[in-house]
PyMOL Python script that loads the backbone (N, CA, C, O; Angstrom):
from pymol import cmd

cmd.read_pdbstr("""\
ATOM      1  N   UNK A   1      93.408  45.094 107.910  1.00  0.00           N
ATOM      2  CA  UNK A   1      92.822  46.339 107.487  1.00  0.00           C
ATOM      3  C   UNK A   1      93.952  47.341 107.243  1.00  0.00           C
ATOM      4  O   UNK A   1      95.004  47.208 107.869  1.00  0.00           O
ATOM      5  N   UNK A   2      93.799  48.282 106.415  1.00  0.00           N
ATOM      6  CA  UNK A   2      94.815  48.639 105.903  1.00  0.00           C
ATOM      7  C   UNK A   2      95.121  50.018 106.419  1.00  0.00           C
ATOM      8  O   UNK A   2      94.082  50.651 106.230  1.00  0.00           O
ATOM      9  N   UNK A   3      96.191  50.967 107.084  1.00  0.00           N
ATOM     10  CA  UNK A   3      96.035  51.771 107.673  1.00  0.00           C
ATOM     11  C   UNK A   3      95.582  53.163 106.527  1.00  0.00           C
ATOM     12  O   UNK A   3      96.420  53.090 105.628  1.00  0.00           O
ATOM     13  N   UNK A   4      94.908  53.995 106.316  1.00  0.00           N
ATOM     14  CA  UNK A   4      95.120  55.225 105.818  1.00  0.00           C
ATOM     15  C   UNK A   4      96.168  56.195 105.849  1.00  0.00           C
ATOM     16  O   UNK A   4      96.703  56.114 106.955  1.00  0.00           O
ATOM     17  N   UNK A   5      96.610  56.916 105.274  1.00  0.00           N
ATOM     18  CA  UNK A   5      97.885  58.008 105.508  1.00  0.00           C
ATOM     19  C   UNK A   5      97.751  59.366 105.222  1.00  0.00           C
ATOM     20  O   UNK A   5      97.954  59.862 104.113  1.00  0.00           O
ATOM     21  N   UNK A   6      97.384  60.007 106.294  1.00  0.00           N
ATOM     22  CA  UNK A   6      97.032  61.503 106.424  1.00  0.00           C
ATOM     23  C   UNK A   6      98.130  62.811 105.459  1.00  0.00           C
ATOM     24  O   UNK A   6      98.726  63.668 106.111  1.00  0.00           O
ATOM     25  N   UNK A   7      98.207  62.779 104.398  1.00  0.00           N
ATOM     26  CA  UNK A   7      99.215  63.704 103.690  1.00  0.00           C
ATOM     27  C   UNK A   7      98.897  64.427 103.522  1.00  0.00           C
ATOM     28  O   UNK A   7      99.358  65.099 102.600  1.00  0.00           O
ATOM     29  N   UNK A   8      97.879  64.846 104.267  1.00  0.00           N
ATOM     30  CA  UNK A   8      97.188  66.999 104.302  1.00  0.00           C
ATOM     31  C   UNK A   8      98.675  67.775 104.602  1.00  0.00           C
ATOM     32  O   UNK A   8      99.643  67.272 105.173  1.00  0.00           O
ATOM     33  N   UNK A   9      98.591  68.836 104.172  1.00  0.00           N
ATOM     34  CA  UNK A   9      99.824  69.617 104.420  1.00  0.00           C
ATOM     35  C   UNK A   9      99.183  70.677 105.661  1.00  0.00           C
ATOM     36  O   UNK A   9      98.274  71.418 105.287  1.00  0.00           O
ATOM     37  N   UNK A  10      99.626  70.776 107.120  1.00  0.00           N
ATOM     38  CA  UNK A  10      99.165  71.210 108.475  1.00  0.00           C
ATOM     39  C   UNK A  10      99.822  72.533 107.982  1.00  0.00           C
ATOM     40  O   UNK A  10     100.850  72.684 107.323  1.00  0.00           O
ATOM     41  N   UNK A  11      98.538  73.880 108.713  1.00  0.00           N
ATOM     42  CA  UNK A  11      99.403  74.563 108.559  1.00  0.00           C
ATOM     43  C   UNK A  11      99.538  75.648 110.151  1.00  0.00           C
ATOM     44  O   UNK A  11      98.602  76.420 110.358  1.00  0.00           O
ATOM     45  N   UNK A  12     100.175  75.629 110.697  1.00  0.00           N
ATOM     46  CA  UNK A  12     100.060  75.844 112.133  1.00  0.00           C
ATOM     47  C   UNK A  12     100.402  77.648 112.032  1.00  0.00           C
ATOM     48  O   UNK A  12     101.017  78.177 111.105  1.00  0.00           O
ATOM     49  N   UNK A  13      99.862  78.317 113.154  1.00  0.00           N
ATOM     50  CA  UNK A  13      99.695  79.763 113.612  1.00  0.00           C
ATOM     51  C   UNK A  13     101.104  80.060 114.038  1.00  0.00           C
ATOM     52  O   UNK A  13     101.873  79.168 114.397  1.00  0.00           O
ATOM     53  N   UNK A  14     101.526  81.725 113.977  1.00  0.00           N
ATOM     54  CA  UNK A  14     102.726  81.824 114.405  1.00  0.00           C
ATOM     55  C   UNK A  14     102.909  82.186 115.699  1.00  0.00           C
ATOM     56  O   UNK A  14     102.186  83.133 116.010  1.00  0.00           O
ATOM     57  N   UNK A  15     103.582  81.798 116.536  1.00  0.00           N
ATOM     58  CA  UNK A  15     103.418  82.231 117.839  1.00  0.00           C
ATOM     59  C   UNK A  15     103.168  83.735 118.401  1.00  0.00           C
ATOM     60  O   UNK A  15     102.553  84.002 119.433  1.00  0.00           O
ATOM     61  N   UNK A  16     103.528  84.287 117.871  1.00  0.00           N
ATOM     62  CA  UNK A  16     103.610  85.544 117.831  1.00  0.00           C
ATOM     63  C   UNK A  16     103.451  86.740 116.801  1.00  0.00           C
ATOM     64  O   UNK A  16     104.201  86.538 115.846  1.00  0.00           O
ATOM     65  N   UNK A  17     102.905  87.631 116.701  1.00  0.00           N
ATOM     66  CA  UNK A  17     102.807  88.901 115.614  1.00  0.00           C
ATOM     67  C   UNK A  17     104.330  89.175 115.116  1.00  0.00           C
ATOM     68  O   UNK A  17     104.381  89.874 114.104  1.00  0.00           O
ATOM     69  N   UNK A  18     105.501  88.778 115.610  1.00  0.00           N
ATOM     70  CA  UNK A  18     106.668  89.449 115.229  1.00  0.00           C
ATOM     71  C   UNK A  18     107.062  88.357 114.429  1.00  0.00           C
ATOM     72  O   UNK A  18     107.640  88.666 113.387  1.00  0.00           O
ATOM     73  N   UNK A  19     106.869  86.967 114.691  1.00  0.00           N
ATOM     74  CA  UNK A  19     107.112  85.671 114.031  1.00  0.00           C
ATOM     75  C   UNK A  19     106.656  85.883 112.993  1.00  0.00           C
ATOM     76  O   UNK A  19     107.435  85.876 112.039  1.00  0.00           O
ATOM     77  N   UNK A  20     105.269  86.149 112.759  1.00  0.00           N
ATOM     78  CA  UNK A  20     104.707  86.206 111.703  1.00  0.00           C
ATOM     79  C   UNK A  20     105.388  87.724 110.530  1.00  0.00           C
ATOM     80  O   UNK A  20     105.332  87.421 109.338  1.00  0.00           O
ATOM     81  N   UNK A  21     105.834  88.859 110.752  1.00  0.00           N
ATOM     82  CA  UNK A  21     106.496  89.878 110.788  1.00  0.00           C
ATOM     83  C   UNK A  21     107.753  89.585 109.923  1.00  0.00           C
ATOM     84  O   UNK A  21     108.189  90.121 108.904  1.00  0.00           O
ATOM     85  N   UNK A  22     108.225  88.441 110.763  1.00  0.00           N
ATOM     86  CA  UNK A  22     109.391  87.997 109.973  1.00  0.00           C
ATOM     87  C   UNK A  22     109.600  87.105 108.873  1.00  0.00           C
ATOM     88  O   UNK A  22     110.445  87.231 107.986  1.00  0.00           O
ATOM     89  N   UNK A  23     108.869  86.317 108.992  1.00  0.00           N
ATOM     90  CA  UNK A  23     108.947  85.339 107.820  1.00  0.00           C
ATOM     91  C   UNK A  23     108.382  86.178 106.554  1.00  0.00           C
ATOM     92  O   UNK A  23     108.783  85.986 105.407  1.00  0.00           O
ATOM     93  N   UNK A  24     107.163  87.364 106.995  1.00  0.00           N
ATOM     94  CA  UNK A  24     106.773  88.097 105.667  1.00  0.00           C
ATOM     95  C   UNK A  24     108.063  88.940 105.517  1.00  0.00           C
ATOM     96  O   UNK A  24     108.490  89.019 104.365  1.00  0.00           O
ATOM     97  N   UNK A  25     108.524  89.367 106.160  1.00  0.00           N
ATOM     98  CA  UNK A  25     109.863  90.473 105.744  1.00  0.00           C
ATOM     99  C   UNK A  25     111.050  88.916 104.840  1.00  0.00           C
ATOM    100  O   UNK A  25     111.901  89.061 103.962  1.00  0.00           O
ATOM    101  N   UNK A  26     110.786  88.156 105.243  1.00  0.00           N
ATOM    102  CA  UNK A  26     111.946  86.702 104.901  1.00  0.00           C
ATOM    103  C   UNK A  26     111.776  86.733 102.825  1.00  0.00           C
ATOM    104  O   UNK A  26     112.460  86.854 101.809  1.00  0.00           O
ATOM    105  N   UNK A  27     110.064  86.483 103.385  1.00  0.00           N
ATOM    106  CA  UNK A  27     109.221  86.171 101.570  1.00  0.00           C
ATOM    107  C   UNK A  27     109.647  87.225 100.917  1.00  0.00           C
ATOM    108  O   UNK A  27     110.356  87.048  99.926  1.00  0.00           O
ATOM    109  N   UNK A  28     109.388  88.210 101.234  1.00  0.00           N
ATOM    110  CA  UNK A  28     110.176  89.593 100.671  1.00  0.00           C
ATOM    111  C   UNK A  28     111.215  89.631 100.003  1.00  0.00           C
ATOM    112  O   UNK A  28     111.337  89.774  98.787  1.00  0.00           O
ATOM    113  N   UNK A  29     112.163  89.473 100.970  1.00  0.00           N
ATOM    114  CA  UNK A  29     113.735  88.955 100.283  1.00  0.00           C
ATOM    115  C   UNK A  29     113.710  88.210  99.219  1.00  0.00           C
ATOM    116  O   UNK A  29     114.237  88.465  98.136  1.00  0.00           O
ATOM    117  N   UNK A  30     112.912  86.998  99.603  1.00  0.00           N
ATOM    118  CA  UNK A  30     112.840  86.002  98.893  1.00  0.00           C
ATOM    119  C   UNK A  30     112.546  86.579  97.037  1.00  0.00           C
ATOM    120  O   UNK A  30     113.040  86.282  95.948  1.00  0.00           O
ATOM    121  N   UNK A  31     111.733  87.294  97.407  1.00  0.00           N
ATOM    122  CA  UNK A  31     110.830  87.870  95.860  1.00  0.00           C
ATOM    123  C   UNK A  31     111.835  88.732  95.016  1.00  0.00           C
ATOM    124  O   UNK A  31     112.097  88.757  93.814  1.00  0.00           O
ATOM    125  N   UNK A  32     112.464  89.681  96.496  1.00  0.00           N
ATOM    126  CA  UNK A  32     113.169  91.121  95.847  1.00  0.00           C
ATOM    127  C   UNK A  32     114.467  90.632  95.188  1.00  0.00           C
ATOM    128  O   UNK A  32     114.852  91.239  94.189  1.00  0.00           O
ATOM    129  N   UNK A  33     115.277  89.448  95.714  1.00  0.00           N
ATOM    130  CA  UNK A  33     116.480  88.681  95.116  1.00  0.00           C
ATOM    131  C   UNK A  33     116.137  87.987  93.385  1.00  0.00           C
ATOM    132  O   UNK A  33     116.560  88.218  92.252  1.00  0.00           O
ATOM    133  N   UNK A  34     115.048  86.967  94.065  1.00  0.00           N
ATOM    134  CA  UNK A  34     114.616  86.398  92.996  1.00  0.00           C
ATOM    135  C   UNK A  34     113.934  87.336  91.725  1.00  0.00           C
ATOM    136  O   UNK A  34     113.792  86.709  90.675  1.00  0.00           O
ATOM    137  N   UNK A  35     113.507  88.742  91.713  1.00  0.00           N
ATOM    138  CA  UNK A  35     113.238  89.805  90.576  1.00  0.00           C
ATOM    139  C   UNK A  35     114.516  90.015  90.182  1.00  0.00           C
ATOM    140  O   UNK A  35     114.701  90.157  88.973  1.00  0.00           O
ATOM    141  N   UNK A  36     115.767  90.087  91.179  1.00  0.00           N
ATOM    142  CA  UNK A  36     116.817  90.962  90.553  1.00  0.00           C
ATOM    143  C   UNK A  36     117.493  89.715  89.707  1.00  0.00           C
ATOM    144  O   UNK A  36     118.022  89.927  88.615  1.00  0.00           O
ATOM    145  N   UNK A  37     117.427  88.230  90.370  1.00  0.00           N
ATOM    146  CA  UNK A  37     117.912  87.150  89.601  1.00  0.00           C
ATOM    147  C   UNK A  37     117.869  87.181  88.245  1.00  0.00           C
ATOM    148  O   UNK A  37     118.771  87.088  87.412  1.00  0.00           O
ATOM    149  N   UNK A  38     115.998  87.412  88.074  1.00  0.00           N
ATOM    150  CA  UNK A  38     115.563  87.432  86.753  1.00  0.00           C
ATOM    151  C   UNK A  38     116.015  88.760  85.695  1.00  0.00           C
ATOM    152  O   UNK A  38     116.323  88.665  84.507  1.00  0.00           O
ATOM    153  N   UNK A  39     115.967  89.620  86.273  1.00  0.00           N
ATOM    154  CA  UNK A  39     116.744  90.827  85.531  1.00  0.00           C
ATOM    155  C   UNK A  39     117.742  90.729  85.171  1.00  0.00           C
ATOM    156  O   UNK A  39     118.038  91.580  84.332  1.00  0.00           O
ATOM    157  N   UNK A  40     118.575  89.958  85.442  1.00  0.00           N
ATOM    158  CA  UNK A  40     120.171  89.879  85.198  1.00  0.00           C
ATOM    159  C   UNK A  40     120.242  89.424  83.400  1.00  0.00           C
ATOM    160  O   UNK A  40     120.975  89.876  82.521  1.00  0.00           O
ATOM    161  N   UNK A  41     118.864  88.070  83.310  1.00  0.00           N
ATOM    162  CA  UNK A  41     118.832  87.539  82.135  1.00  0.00           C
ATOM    163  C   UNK A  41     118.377  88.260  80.861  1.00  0.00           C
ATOM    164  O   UNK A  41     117.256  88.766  80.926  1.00  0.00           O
ATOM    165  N   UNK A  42     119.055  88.392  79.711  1.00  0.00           N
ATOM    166  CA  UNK A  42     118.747  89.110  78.869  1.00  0.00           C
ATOM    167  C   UNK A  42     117.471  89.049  77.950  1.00  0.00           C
ATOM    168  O   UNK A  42     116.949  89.855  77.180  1.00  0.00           O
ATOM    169  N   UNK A  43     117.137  87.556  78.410  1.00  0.00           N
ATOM    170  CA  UNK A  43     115.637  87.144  78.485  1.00  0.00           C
ATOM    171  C   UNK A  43     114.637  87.402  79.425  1.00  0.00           C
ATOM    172  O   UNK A  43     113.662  86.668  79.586  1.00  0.00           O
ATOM    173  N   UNK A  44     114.830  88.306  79.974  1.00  0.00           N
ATOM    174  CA  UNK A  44     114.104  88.428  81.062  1.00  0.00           C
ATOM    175  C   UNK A  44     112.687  88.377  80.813  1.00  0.00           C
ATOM    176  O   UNK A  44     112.463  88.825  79.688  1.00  0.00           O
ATOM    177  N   UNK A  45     111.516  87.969  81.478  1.00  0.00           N
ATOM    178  CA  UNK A  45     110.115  88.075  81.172  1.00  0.00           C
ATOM    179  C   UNK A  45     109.580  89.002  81.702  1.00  0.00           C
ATOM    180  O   UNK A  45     109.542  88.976  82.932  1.00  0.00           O
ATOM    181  N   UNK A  46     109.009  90.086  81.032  1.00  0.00           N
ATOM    182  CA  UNK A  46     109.015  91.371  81.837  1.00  0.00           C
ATOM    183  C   UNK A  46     107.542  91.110  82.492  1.00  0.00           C
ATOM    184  O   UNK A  46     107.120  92.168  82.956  1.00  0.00           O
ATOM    185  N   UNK A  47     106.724  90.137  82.654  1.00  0.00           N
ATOM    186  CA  UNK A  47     104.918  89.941  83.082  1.00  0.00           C
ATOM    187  C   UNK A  47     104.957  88.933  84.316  1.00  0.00           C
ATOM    188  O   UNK A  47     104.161  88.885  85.253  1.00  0.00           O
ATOM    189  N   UNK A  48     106.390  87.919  84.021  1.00  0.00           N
ATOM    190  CA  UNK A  48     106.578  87.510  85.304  1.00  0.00           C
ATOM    191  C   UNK A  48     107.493  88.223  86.634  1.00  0.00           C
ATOM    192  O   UNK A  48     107.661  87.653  87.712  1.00  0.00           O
ATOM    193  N   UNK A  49     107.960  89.412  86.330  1.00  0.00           N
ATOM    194  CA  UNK A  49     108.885  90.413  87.019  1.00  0.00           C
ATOM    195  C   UNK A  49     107.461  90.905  87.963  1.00  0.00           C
ATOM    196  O   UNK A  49     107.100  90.807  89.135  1.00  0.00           O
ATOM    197  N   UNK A  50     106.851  91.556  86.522  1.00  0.00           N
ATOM    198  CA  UNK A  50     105.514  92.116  87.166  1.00  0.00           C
ATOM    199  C   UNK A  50     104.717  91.785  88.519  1.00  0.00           C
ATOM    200  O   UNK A  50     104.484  92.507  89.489  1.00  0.00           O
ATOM    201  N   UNK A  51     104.303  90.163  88.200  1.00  0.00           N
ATOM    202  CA  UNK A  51     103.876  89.778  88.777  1.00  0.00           C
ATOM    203  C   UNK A  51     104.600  89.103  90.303  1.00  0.00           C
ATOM    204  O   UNK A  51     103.934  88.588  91.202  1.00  0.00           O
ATOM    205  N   UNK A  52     106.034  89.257  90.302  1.00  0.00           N
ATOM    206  CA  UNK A  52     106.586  88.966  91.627  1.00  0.00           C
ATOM    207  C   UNK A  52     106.238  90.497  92.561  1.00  0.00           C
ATOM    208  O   UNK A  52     105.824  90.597  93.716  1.00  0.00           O
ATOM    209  N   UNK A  53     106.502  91.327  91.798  1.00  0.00           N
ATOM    210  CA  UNK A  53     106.237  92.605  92.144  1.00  0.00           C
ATOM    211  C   UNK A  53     105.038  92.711  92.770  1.00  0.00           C
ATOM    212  O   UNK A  53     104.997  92.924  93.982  1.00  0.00           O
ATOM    213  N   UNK A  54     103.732  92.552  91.899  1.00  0.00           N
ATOM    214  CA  UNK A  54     102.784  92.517  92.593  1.00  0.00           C
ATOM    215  C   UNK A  54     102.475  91.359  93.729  1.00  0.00           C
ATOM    216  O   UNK A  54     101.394  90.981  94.182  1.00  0.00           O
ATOM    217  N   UNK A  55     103.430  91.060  93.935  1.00  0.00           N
ATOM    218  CA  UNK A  55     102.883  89.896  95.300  1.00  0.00           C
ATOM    219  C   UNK A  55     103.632  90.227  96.499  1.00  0.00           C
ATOM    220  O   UNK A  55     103.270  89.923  97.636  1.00  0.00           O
ATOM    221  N   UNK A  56     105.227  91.185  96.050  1.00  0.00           N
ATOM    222  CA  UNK A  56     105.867  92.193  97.264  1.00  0.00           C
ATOM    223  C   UNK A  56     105.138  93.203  97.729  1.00  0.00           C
ATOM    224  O   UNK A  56     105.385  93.603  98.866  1.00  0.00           O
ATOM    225  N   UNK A  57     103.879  93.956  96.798  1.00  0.00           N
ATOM    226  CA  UNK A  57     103.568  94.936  96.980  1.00  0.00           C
ATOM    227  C   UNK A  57     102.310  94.455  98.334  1.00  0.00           C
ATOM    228  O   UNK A  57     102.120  94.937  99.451  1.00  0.00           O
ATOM    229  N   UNK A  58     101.682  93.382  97.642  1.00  0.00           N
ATOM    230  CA  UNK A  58     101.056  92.431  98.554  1.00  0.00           C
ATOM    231  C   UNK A  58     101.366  92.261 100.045  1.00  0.00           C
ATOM    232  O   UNK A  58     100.805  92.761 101.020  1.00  0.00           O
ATOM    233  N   UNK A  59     102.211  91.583  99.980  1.00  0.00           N
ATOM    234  CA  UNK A  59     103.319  91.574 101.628  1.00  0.00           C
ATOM    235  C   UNK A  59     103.623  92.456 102.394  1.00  0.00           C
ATOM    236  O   UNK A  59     103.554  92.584 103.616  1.00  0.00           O
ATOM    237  N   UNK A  60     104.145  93.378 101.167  1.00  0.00           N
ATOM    238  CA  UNK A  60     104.605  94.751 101.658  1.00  0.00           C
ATOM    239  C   UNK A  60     103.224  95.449 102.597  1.00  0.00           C
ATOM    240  O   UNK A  60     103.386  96.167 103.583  1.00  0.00           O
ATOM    241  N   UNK A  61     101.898  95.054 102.036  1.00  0.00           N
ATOM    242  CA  UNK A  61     100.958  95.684 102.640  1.00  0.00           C
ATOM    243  C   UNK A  61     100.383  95.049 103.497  1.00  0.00           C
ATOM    244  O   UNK A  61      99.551  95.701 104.127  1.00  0.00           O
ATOM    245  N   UNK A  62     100.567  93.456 103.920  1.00  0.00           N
ATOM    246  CA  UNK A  62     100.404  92.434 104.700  1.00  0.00           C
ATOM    247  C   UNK A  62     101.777  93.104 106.099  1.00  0.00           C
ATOM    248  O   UNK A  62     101.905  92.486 107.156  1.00  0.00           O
ATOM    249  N   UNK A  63     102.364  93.989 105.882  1.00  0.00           N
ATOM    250  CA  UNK A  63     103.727  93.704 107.101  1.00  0.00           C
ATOM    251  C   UNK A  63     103.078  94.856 107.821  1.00  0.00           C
ATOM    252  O   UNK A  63     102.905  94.914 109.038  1.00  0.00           O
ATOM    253  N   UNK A  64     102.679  95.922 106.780  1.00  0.00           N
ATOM    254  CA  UNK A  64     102.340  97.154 107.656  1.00  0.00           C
ATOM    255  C   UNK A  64     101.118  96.851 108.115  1.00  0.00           C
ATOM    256  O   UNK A  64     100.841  97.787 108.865  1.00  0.00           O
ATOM    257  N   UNK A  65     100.136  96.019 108.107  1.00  0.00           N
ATOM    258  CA  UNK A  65      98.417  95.752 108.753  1.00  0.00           C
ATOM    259  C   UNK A  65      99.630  95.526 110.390  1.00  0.00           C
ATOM    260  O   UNK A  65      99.512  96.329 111.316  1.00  0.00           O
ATOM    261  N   UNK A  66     100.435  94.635 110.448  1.00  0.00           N
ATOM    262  CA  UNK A  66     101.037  94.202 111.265  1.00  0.00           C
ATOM    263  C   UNK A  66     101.291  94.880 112.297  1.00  0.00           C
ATOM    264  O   UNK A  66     100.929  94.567 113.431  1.00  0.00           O
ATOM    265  N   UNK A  67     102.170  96.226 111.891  1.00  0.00           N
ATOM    266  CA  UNK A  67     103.038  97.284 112.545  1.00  0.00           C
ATOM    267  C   UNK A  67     102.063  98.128 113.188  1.00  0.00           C
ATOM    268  O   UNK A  67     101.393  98.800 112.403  1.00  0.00           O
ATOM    269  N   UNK A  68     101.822  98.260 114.363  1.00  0.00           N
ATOM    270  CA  UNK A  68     101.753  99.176 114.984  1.00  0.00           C
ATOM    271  C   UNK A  68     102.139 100.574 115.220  1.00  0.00           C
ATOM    272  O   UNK A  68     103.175 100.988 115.740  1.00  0.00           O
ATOM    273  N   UNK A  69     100.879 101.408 114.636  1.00  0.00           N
ATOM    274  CA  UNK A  69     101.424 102.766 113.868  1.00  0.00           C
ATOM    275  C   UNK A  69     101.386 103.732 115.662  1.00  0.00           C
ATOM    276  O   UNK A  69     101.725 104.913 115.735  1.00  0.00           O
TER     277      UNK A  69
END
""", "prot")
cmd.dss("prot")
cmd.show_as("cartoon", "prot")
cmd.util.cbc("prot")
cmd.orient("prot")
């Protein structure tokens, strides 16, 4: 009998509110580098800029639910 092979992608909780804190401040970087990457090119696509933008602005509002005002 033939075994099956579970290739769901798991996606596990962060231990902590600050864990979680960080990796969104991480994606951030991730976005704000990768916009300036794309700017550099004189081709730049100005709808995919946009749209990294709108997914920092996203995060950006995902970090502060976080923060304790």
């Amino acid at each position: 009998m033939a075994q099956t092979q579970n290739n769901s992608i798991r996606c596990l909780p962060f231990e902590t509110q600050e864990n979680l804190l960080n990796w969104l401040k991480t994606q951030d970087l991730i976005l704000q580098r990768w916009r300036d990457e794309v700017l550099t090119s004189p081709e730049a696509d100005v709808r995919f800029v946009e749209r990294l933008e709108a997914h920092r602005s996203w995060l950006q509002w995902e970090m502060k639910q976080l923060i304790p005002v």
